[in-house]
Biopython code that builds the backbone (N, CA, C, O; Angstrom):
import numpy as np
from Bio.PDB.StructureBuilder import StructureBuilder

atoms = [
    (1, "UNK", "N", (3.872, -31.775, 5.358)),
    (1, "UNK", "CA", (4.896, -31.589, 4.341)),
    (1, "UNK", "C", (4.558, -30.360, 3.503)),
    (1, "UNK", "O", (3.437, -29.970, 3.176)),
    (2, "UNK", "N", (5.837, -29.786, 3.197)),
    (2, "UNK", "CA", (5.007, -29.067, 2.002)),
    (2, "UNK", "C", (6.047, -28.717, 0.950)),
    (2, "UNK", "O", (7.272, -28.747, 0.829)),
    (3, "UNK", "N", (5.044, -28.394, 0.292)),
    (3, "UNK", "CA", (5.470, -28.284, -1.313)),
    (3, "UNK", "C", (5.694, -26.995, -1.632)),
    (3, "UNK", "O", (5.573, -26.187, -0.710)),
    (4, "UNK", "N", (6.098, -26.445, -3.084)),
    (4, "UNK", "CA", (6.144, -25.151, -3.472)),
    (4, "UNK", "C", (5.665, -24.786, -4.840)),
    (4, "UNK", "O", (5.678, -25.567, -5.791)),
    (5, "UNK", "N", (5.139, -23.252, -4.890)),
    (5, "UNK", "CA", (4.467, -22.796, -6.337)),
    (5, "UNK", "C", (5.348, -21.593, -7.168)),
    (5, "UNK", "O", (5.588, -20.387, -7.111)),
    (6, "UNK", "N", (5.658, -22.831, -7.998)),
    (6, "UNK", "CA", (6.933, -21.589, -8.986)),
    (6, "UNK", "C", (6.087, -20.981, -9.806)),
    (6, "UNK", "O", (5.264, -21.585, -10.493)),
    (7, "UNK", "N", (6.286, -19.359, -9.778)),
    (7, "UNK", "CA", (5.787, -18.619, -10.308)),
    (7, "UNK", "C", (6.742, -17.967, -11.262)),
    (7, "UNK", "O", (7.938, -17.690, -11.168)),
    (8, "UNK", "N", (5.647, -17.769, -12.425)),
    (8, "UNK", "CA", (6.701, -17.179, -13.406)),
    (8, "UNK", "C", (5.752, -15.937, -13.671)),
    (8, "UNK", "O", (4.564, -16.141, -13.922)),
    (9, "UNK", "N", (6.460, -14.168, -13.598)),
    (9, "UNK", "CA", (5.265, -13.082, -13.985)),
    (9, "UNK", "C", (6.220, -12.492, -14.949)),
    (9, "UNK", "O", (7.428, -12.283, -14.833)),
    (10, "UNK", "N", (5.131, -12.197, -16.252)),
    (10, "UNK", "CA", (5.709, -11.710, -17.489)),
    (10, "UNK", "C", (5.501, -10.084, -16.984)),
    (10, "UNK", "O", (4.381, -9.866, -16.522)),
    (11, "UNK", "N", (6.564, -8.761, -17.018)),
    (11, "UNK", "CA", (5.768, -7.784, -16.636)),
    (11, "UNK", "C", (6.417, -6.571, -17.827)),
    (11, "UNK", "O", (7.526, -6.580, -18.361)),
    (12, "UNK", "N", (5.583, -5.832, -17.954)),
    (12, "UNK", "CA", (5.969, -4.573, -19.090)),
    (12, "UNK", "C", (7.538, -4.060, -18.418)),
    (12, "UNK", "O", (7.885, -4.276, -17.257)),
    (13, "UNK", "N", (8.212, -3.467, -19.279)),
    (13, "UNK", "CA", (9.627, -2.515, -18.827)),
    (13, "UNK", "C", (9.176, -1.308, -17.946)),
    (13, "UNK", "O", (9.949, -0.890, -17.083)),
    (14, "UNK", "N", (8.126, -0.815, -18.104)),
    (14, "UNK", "CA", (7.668, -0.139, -17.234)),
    (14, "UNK", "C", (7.237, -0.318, -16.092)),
    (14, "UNK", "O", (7.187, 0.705, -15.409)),
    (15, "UNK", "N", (6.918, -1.204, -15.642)),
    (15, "UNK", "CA", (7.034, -1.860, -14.419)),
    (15, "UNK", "C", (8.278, -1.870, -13.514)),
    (15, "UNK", "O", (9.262, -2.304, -14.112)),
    (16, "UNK", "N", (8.512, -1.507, -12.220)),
    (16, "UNK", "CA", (9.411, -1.963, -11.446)),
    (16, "UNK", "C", (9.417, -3.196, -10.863)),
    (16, "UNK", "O", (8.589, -3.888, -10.271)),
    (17, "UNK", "N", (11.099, -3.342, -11.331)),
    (17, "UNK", "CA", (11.369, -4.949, -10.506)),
    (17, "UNK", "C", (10.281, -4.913, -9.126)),
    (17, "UNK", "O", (9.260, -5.578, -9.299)),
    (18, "UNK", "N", (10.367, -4.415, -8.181)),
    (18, "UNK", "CA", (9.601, -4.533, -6.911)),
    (18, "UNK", "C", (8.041, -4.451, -6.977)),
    (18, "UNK", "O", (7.258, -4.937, -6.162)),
    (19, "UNK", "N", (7.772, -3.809, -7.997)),
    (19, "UNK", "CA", (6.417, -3.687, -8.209)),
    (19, "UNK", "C", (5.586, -4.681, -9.166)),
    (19, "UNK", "O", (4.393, -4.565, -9.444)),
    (20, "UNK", "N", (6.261, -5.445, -9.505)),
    (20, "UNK", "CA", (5.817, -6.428, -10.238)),
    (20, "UNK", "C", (5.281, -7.656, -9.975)),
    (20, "UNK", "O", (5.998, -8.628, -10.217)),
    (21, "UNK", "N", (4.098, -7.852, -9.500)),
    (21, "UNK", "CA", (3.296, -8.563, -8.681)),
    (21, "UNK", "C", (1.973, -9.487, -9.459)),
    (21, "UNK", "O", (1.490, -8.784, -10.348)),
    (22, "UNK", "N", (1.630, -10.156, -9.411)),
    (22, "UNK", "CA", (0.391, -11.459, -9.860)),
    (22, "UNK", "C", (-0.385, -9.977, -10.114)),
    (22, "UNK", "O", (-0.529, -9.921, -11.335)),
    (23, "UNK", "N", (-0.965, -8.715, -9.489)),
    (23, "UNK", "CA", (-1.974, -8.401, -10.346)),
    (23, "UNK", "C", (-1.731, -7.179, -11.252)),
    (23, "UNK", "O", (-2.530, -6.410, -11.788)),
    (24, "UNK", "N", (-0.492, -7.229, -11.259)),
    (24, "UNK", "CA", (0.242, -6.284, -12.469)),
    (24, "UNK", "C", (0.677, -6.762, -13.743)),
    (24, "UNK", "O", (0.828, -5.966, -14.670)),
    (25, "UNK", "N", (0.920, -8.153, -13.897)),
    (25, "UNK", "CA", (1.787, -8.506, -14.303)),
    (25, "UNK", "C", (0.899, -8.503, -15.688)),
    (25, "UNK", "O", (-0.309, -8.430, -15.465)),
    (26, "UNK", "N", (1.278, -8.571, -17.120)),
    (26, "UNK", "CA", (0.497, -8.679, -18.090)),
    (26, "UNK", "C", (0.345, -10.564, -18.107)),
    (26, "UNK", "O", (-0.614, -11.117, -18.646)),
    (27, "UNK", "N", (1.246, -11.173, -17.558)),
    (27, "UNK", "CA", (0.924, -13.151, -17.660)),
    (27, "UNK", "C", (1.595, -13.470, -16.410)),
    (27, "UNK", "O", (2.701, -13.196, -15.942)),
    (28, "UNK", "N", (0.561, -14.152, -16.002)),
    (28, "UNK", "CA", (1.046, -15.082, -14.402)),
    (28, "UNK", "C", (1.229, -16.290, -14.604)),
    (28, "UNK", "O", (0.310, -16.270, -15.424)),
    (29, "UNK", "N", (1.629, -17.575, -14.634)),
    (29, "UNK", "CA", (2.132, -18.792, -14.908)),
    (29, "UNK", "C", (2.469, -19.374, -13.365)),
    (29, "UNK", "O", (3.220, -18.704, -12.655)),
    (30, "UNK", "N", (2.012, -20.388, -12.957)),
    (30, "UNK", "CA", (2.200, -21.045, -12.015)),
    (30, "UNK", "C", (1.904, -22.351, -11.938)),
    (30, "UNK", "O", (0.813, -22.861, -12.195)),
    (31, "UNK", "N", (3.187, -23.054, -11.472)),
    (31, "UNK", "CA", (2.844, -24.858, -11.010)),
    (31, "UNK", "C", (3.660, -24.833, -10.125)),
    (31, "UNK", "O", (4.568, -24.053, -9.838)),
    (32, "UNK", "N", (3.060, -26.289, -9.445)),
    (32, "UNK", "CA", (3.093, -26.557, -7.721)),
    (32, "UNK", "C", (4.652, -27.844, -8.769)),
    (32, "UNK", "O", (4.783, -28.524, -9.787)),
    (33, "UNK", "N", (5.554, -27.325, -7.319)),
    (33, "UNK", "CA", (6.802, -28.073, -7.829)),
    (33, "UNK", "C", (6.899, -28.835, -6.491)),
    (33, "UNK", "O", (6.260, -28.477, -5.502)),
    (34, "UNK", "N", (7.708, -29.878, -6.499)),
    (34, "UNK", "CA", (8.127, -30.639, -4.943)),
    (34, "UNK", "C", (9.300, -30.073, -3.979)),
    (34, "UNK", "O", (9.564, -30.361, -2.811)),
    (35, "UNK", "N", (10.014, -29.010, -5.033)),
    (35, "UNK", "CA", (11.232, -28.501, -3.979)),
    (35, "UNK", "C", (11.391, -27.250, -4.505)),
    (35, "UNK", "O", (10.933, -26.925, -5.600)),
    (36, "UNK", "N", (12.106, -26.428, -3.681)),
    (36, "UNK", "CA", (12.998, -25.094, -4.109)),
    (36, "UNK", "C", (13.637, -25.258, -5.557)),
    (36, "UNK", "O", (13.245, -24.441, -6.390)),
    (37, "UNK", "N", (14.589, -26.225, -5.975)),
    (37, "UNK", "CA", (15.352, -26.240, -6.867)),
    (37, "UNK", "C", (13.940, -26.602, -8.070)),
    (37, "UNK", "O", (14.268, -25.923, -9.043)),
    (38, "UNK", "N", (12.716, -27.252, -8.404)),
    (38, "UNK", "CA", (11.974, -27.078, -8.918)),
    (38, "UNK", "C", (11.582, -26.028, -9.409)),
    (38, "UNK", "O", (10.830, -26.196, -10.369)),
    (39, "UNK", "N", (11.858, -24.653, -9.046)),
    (39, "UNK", "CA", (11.296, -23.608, -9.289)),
    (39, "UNK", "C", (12.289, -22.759, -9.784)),
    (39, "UNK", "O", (12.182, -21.581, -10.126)),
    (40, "UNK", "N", (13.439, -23.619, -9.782)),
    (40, "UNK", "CA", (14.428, -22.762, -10.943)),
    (40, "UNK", "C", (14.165, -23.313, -12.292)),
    (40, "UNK", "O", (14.753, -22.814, -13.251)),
    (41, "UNK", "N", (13.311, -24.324, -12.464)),
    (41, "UNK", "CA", (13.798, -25.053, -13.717)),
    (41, "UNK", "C", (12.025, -24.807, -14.559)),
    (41, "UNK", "O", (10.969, -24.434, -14.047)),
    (42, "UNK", "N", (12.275, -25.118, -15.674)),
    (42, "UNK", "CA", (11.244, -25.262, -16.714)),
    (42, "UNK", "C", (10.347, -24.134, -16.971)),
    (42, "UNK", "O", (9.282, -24.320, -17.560)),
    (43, "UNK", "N", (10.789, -22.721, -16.476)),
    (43, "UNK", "CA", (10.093, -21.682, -16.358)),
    (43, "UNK", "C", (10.175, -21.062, -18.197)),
    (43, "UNK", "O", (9.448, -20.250, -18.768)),
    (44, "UNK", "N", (11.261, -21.778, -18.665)),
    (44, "UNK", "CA", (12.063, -21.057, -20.265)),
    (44, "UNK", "C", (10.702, -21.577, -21.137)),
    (44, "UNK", "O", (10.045, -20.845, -21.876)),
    (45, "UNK", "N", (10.443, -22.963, -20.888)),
    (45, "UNK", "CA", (9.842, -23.771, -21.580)),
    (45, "UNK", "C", (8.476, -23.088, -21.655)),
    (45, "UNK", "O", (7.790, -22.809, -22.638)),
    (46, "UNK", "N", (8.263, -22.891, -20.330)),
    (46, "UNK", "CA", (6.792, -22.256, -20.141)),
    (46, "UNK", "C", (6.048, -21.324, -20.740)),
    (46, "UNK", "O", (4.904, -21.251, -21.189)),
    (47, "UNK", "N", (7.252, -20.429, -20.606)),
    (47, "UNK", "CA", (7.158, -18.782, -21.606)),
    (47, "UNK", "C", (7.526, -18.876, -22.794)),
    (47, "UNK", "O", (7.319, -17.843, -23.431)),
    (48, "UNK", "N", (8.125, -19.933, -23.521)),
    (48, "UNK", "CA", (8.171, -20.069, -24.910)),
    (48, "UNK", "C", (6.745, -20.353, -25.868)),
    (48, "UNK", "O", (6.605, -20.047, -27.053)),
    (49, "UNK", "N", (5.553, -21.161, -24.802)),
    (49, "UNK", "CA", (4.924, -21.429, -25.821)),
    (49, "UNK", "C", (3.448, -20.143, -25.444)),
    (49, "UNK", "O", (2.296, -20.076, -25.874)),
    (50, "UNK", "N", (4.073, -19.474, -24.667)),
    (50, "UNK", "CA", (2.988, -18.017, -25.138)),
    (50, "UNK", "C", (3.336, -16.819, -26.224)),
    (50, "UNK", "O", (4.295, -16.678, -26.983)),
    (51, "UNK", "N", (2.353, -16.147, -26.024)),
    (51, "UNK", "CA", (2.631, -15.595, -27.021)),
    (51, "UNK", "C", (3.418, -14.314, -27.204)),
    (51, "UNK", "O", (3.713, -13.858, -28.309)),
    (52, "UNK", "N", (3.743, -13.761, -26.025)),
    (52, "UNK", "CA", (5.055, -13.133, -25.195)),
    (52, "UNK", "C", (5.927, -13.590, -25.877)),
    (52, "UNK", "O", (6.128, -12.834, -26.827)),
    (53, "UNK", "N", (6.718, -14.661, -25.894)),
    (53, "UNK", "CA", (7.473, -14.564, -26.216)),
    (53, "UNK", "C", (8.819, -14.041, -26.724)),
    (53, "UNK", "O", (9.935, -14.000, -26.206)),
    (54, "UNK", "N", (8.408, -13.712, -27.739)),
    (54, "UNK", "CA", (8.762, -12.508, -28.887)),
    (54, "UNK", "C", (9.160, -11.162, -27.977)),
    (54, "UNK", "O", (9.972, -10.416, -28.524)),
    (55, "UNK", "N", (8.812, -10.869, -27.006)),
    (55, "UNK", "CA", (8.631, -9.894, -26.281)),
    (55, "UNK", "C", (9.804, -9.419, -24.840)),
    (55, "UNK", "O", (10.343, -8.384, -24.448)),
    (56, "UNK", "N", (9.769, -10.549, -24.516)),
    (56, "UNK", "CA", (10.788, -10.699, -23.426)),
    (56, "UNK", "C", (12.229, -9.991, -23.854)),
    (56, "UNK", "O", (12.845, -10.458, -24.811)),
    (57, "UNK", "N", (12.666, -9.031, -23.235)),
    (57, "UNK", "CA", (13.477, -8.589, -22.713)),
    (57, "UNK", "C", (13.784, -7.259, -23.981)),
    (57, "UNK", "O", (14.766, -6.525, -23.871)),
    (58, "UNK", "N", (12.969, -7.145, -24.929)),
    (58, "UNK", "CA", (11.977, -5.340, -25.857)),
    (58, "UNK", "C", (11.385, -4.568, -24.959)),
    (58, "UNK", "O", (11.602, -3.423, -24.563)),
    (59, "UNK", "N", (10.348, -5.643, -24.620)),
    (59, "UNK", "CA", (9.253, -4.604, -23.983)),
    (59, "UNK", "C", (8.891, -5.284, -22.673)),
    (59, "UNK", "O", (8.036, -4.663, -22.042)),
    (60, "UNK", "N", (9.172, -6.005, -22.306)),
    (60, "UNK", "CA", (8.661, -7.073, -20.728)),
    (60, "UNK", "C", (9.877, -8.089, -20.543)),
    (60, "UNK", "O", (10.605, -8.673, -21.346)),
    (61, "UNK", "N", (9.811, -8.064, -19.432)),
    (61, "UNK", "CA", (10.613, -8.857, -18.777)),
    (61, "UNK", "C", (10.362, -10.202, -17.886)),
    (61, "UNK", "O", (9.211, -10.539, -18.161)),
    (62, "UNK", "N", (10.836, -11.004, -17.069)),
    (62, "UNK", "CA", (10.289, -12.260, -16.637)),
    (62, "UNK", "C", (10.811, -11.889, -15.115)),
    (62, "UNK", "O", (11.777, -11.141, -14.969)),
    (63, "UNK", "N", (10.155, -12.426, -14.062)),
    (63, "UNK", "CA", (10.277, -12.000, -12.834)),
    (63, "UNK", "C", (9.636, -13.731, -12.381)),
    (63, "UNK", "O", (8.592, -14.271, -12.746)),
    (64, "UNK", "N", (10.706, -14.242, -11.491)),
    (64, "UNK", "CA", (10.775, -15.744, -11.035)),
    (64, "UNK", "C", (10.166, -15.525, -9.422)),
    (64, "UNK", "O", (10.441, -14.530, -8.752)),
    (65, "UNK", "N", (9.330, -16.601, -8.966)),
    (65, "UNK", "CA", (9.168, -16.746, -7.657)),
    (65, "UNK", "C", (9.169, -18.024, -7.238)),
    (65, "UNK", "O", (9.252, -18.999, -7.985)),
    (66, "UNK", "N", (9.051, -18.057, -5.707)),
    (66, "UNK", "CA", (9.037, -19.614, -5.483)),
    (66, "UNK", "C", (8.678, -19.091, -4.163)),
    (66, "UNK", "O", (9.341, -18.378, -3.410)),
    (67, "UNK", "N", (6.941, -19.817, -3.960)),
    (67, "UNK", "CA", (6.696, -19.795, -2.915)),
    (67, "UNK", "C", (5.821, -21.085, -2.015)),
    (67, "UNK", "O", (5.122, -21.930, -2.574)),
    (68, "UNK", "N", (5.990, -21.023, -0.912)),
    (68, "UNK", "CA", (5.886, -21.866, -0.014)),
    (68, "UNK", "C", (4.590, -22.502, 0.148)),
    (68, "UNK", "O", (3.688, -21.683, 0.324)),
    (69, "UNK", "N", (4.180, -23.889, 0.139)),
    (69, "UNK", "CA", (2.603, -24.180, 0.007)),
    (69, "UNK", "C", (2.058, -24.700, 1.088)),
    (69, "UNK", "O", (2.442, -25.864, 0.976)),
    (70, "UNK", "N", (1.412, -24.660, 2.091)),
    (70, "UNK", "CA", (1.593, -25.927, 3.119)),
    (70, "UNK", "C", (0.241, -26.818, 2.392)),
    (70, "UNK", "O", (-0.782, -26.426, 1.830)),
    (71, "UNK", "N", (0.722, -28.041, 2.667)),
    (71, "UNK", "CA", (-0.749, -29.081, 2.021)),
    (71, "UNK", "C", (-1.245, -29.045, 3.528)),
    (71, "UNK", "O", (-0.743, -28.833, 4.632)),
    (72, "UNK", "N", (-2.863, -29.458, 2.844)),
    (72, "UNK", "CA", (-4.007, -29.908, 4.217)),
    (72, "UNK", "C", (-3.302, -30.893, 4.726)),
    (72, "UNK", "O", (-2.644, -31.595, 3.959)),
    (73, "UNK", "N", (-3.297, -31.169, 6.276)),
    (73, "UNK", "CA", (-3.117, -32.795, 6.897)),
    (73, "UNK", "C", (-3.491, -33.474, 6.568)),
    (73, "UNK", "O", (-3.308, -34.583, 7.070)),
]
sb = StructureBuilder()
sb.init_structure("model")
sb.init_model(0)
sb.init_chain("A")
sb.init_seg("    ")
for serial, (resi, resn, name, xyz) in enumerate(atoms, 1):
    if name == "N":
        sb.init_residue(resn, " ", resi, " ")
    sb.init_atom(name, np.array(xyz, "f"), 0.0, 1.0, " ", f" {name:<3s}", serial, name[0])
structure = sb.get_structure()
């Protein structure tokens, strides 16, 4: 079976959408969700209680992922 890891990357405006990757990003945020539609949700909540915040969409922006996990047998 497998599961999935919604990623949430906080990244500067200077950053390109495409280039904005886990080791660019100024905050990486990730939890293991049970489905696709998991990884649309609770990402707002997440980034509210850093300290970014304040920041999102001045000077950095939020860039969503959702990727594929396989569990051990």
């Amino acid at each position: 079976m497998n599961t999935f890891l919604a990623v949430v990357l906080v990244c500067a405006n200077a950053i390109a959408q495409e280039a904005c990757t886990d080791d660019k990003a100024l905050e990486v945020r990730k939890v293991r969700v049970a489905n696709e539609l998991g990884c649309t949700t609770g990402w707002q909540e997440i980034i509210a209680r850093t300290d970014l915040r304040d920041e999102i969409g001045k000077t950095s922006y939020l860039k969503t992922e959702c990727r594929r996990v396989k569990n051990a047998p």
